[in-house]
GUTI-79272 format. One record per residue (C-alpha): x, y, z; residue in one letter. Coordinates in steps of 0.001 Angstrom, whole numbers, plus 500000, padded with zeros to 6 digits. Layout:
N
<atom <X Y Z> A>
...
***
This chain:
447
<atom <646197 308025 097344> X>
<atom <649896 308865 097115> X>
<atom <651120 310946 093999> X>
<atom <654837 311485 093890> X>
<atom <655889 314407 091625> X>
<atom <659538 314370 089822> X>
<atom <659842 317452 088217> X>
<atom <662858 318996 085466> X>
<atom <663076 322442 086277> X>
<atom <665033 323165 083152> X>
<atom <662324 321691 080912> X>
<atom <659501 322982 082852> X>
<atom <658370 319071 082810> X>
<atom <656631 317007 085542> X>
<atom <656238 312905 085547> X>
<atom <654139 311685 088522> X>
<atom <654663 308096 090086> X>
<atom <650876 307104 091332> X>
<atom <650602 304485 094166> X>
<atom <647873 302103 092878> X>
<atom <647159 300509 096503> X>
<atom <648251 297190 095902> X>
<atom <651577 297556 096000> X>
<atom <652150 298794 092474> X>
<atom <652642 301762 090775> X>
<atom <652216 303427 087849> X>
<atom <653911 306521 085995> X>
<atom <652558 309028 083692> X>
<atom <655410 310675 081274> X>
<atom <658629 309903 082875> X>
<atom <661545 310968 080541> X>
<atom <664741 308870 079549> X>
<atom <666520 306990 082226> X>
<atom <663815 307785 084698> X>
<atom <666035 306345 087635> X>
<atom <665025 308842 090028> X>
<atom <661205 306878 089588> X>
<atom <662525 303066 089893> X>
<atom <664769 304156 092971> X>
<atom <661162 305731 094424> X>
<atom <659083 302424 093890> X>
<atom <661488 300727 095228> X>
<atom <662431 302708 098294> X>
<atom <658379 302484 099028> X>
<atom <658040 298562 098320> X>
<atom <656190 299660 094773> X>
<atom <656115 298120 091917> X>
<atom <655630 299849 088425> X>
<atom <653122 298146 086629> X>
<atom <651961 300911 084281> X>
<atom <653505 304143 082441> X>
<atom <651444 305892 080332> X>
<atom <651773 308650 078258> X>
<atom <650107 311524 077365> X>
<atom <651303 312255 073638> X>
<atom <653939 311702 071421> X>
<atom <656637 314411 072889> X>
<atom <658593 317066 071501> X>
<atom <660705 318350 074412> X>
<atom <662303 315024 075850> X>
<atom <662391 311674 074959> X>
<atom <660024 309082 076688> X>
<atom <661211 307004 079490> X>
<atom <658416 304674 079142> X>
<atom <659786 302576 076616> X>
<atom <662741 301888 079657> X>
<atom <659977 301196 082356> X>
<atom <658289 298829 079557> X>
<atom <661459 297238 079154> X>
<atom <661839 296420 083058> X>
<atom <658074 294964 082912> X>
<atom <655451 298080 083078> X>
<atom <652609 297741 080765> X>
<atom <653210 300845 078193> X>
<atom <649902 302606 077823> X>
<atom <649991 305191 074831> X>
<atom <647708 307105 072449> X>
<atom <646914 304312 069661> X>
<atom <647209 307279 067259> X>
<atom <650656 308084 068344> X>
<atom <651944 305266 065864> X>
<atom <654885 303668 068062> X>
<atom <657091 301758 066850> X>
<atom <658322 299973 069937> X>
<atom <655853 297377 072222> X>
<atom <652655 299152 073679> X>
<atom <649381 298896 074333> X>
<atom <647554 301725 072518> X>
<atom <644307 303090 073958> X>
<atom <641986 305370 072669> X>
<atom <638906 307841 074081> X>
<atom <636450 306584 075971> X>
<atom <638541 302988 077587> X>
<atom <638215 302804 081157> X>
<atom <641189 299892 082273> X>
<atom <641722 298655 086347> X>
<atom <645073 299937 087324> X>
<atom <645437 298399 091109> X>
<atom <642647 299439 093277> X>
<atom <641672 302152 090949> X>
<atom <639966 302910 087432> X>
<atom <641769 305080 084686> X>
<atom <639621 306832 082279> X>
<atom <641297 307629 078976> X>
<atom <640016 311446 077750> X>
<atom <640988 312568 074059> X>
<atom <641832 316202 074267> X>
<atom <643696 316474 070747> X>
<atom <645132 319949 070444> X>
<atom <648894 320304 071681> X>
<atom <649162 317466 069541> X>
<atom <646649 315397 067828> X>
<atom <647130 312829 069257> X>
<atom <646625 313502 072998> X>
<atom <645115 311714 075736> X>
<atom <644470 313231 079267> X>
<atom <644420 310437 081968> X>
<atom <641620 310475 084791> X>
<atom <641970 308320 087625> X>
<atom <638705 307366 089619> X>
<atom <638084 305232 092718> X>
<atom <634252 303506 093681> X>
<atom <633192 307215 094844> X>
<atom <634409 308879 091249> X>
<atom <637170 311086 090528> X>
<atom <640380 311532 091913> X>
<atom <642765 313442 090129> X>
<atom <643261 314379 086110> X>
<atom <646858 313958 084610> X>
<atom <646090 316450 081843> X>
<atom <649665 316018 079982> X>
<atom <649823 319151 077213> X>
<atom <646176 319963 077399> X>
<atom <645357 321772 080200> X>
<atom <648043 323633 082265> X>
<atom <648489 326079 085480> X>
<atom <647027 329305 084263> X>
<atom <647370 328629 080417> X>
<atom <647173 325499 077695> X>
<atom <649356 323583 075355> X>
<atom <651052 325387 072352> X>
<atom <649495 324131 069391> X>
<atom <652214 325265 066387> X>
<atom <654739 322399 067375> X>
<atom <653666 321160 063907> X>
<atom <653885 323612 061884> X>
<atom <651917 327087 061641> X>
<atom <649851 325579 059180> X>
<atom <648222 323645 061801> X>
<atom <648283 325708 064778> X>
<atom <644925 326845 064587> X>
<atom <642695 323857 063617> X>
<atom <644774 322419 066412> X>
<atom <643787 325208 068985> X>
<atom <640378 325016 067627> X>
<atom <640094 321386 068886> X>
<atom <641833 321761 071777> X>
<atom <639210 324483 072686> X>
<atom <636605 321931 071799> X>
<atom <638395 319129 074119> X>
<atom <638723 321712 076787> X>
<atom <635400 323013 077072> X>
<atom <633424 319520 076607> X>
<atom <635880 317227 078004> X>
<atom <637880 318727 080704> X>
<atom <635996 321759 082253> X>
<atom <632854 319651 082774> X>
<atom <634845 317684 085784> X>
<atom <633932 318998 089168> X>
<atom <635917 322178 090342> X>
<atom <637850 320236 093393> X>
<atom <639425 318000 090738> X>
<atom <643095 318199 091013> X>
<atom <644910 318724 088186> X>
<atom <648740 317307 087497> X>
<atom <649863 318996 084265> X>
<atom <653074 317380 082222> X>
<atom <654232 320602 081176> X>
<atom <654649 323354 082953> X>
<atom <656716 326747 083891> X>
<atom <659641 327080 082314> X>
<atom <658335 324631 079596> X>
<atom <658894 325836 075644> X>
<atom <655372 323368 075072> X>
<atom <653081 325744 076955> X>
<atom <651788 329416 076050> X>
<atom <652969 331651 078898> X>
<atom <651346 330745 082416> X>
<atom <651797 330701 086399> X>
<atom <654657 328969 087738> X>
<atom <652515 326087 090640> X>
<atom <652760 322360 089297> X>
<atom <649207 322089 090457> X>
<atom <646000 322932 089974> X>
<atom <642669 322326 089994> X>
<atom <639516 322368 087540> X>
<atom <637568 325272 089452> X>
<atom <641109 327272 089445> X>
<atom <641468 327278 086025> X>
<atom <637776 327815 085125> X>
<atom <638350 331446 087357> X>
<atom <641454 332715 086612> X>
<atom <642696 331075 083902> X>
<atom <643031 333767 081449> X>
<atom <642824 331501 078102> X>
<atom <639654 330055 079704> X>
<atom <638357 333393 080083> X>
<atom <637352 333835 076262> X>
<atom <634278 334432 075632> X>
<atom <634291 332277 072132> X>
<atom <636139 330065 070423> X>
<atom <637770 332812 067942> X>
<atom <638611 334942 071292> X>
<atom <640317 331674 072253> X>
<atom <642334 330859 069405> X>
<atom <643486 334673 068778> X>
<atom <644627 334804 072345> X>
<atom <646020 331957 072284> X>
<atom <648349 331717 069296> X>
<atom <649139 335675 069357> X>
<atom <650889 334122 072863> X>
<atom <653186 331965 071321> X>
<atom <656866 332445 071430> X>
<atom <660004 330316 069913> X>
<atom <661113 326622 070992> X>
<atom <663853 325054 070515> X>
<atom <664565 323236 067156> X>
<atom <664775 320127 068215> X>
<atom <661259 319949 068737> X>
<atom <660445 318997 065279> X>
<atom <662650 315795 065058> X>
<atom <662247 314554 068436> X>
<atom <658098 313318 067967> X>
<atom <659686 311199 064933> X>
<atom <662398 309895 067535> X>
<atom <659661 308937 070044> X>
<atom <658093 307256 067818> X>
<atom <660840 305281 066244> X>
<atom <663161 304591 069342> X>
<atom <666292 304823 071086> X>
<atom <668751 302966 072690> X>
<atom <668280 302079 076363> X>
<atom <670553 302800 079274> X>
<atom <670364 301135 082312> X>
<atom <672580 304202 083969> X>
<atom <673784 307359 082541> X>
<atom <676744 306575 080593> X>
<atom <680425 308216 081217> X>
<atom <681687 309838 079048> X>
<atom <685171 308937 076919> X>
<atom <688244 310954 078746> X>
<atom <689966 312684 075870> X>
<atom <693617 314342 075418> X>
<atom <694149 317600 073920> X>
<atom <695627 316206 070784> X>
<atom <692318 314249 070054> X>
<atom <690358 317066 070773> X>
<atom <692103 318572 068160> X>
<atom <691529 315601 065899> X>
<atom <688053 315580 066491> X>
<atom <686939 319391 066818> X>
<atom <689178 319337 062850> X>
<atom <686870 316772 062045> X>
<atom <683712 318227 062205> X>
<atom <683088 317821 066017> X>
<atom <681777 320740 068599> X>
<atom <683261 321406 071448> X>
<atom <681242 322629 074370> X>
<atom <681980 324294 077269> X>
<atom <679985 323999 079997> X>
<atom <682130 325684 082770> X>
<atom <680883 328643 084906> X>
<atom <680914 332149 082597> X>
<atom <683369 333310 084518> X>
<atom <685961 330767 083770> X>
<atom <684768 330532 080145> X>
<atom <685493 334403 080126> X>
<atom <689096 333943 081620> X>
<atom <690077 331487 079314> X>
<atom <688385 328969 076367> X>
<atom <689092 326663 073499> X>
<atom <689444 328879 070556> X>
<atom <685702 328241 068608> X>
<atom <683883 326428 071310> X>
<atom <681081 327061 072481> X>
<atom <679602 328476 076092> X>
<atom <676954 326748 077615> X>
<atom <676953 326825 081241> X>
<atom <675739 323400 083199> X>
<atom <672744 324222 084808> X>
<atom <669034 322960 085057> X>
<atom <668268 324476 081271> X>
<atom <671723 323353 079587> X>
<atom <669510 320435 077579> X>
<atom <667409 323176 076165> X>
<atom <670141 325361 074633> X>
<atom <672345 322088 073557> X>
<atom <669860 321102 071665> X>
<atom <668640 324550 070121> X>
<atom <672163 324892 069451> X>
<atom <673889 321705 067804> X>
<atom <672632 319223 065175> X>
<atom <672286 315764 066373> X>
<atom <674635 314407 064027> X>
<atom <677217 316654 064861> X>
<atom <679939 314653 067589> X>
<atom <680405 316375 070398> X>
<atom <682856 316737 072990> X>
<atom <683208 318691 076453> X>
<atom <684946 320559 078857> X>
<atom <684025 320893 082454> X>
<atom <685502 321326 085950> X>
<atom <686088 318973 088319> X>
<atom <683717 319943 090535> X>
<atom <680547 319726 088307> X>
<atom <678776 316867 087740> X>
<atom <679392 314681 084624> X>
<atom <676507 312215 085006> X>
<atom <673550 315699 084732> X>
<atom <675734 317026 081656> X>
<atom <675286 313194 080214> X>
<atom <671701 312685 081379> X>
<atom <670577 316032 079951> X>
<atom <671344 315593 076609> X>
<atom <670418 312603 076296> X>
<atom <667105 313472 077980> X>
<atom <666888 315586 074751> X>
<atom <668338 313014 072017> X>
<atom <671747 313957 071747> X>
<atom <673268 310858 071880> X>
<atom <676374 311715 069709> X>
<atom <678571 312253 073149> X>
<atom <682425 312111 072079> X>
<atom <683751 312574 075359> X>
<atom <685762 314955 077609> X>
<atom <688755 317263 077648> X>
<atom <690460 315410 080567> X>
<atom <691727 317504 082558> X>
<atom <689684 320028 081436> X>
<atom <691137 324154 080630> X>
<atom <693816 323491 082689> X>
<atom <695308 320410 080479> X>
<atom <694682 322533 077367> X>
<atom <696770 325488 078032> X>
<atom <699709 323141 079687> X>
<atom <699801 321118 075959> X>
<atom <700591 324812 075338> X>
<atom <697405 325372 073280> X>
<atom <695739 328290 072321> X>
<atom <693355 330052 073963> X>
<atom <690286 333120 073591> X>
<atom <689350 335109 076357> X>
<atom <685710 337264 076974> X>
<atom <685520 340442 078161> X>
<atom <682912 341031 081090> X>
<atom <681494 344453 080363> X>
<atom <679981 346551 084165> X>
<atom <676663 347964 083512> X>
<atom <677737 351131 084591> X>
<atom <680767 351125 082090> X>
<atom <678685 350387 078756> X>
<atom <680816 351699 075911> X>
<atom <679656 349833 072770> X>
<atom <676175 348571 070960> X>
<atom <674397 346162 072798> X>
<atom <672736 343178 071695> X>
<atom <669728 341474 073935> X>
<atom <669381 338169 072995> X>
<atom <666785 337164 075286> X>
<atom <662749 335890 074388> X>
<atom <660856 338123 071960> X>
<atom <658562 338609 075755> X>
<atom <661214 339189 077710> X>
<atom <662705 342280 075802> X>
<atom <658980 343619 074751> X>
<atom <658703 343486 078855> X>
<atom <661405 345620 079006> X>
<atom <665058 346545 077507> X>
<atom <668245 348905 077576> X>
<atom <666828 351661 075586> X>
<atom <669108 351948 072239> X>
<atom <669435 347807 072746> X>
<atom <668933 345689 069642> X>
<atom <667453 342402 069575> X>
<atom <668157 338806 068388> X>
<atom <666767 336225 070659> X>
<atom <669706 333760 071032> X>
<atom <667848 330532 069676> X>
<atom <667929 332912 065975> X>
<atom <671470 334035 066314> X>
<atom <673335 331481 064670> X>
<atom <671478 332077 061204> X>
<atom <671091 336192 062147> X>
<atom <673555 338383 060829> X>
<atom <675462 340729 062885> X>
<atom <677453 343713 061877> X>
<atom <681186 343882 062498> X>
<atom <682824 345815 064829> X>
<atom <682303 346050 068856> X>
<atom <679382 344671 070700> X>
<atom <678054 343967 074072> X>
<atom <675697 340803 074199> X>
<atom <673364 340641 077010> X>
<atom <670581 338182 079014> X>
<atom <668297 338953 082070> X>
<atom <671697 337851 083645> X>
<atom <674911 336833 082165> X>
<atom <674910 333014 081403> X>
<atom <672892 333032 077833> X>
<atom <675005 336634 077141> X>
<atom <678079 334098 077140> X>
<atom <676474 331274 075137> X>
<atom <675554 334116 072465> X>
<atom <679542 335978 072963> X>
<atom <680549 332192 072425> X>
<atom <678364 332181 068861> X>
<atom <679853 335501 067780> X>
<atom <683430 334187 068274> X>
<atom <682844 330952 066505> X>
<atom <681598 332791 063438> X>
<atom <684773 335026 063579> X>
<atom <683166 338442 065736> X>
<atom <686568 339425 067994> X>
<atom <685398 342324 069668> X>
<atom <682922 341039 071794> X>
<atom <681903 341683 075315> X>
<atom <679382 340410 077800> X>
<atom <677466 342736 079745> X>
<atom <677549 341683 083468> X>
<atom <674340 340533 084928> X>
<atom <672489 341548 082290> X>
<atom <669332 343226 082485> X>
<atom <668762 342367 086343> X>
<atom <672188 344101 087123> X>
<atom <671564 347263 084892> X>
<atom <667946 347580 086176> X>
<atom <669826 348114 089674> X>
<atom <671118 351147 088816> X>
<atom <669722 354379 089914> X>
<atom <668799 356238 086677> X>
<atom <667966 352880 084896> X>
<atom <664610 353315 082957> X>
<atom <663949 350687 080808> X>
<atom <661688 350753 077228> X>
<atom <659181 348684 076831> X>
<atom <658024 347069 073271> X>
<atom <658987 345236 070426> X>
***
């Protein structure tokens, strides 16, 4: 048994391509334009018969309708209510995939209509692909519906856990969907892997003594996500149009820019802070290409709204594109060619940031990092607006310091603050991690 893991660091997400032993394969919960799986199967002499997935998602959009489109058989919860070709399958159906069996598991909870996936062979079982359910040191959120269902939610996914998923033998492996750095899961240990006996021990969610214990510890655990969460289940289920590789994107002069950004459009940039600091489009805004840049593009712009880019040179176009459209936002303009430099030689305009030492503080600050991250620990005096809530929070005039655990989500929030007319803003220089350097740095704790 070969199990090939492709994982998103920036969405905390894992898809796993499964050799079925007869020289196909099948894929549980690849995301949009899952090339990196095709150019797998194909470097191994596999074919993908089957994807499968787990739930109807809220953090990407599915790839399987792609792979179902090149010839896989699309397995999916029947109650997921596609819209698109599928085979639904429901609790209880045991189907032959290759040389092996795959036993379909409700285990409702992180959504209602979830299915865990466990593959057996003639001696019994193999492995568990356990999706949202069950997770490395923790469980799926269960509010990605609305608070009004978070806790019948948890209360069945206690139900599916305990008679469903803990009665498998302890050596079980376990390949979760989600995982660290994922907005879907309550906090939880940062392996891709586990097993059943693992969990059973140290989990600490599986540690409650009763169900109540369960559900208070597990929704008094639950931080923000990002907004997009609550259109993109609706998206899944309805559809999206297919790329067979990750589209360029539109080279744009300055003067369009300026047409467009007049027009309604966004302009982000997703140059290092450092050059964002040194010089920017008046009113764009900073968000730094890196392996979480989907996450905060999507917290931070509407789908409808057009948007258009400016990057180096030396980054790479084709993980700016494939990001956000991992994530649904399809409405890609196109690019400042020539990026900065072009801008400023059209003899345009431009803001600057100031970067603020953490030895030199001389103004408020403002910590816009996760509700658990500042309770963990903060710059005493240091007020709070996680940068997700910013746009809609409202901020007093006059000078201010943002600040992250480092610098890049400091800039992304300095960026906000500018758009909506702040001009004496700083960024404080590697954030929390650079000020907790310092000798006499002693940090509060608490909300």
């Amino acid at each position: 048994m070969t199990v090939t893991a492709f994982v998103n660091e920036g969405l905390g997400h894992s898809s796993h391509l499964v050799d079925l032993g007869d020289g196909t394969a099948l894929v549980i919960d690849p995301a949009r334009l899952p090339t990196e799986q095709r150019d797998h199967a194909a470097r191994v002499g596999l074919t993908i018969a089957f994807t499968a997935d787990t739930h109807t998602h809220a953090d990407y959009i599915s790839g399987s309708p792609e792979l179902a489109a090149d010839g896989a058989t699309f397995l999916a919860p029947a109650d997921a209510r596609l819209a698109h070709p599928h085979e639904g399958v429901r609790d209880g159906e045991v189907l032959t995939l290759g040389r092996y069996r795959l036993q379909v598991i409700a285990t409702p909870g992180h959504t209602p209509d979830h299915l865990a996936y466990l593959l057996l062979d003639e001696s019994g079982p193999v492995m568990l692909f356990s999706g949202g359910s069950l997770m490395v040191g923790t469980v799926g959120r269960t509010d990605l519906l609305g608070d009004e269902h978070r806790e019948t939610l948890a209360r069945d996914l206690y139900t599916a856990l305990r008679d469903r998923i803990l009665t498998l033998p302890d050596d079980l492996v376990v390949h979760p969907t989600h995982g660290a750095g994922s907005f879907c899961s309550a906090p939880g240990g940062g392996d891709r892997t586990t097993t059943i006996g693992r969990e059973r021990a140290t989990n600490p969610l599986l540690a409650a003594r009763t169900e109540d214990e369960f559900v208070d510890r597990l929704l008094s655990g639950l931080g923000s996500f990002p907004a997009y969460f609550r259109r993109l289940p609706t998206v899944n289920q309805q559809g999206v149009p297919r790329f067979d590789t990750v589209p360029p994107l539109e080279p744009l002069t300055p003067a369009r820019v300026q047409e467009l950004l007049a027009g309604g459009a966004v302009l982000v940039d997703a140059r290092r802070v450092t050059d964002f600091a040194t010089g920017h489009v008046p009113g764009s805004l900073s968000i730094e290409l890196r392996p979480v840049f989907a996450s905060w593009l999507g917290w931070l712009t509407e789908p409808a709204q057009p948007l258009v880019f400016v990057l180096d040179d030396d980054q790479d176009e084709a993980d700016l594109v494939r990001q956000a459209l991992t994530i649904g936002q399809d409405n890609l303009t196109g690019r400042l060619v020539g990026g900065i430099d072009a801008w400023t030689a059209a003899a345009l305009a431009v803001e600057t940031s100031d970067l603020l030492e953490p030895d030199a503080i001389d103004r408020p600050l403002l910590d816009v990092r996760q509700d658990n991250e500042y309770a963990a620990g903060h710059i005493p005096g240091a007020g709070h607006v996680e940068l997700g809530a910013l746009p809609a929070a409202t901020v007093a005039d006059g000078p201010v310091a943002t600040m992250c655990g480092r610098t890049e989500r400091a800039m992304t929030a300095a960026s906000v603050l500018q758009r909506a007319g702040h001009r004496e803003v700083a960024v404080l220089r590697g954030g929390f991690t650079a000020w907790s350097a310092l000798p006499n740095a002693v940090p509060e704790s608490g909300a």
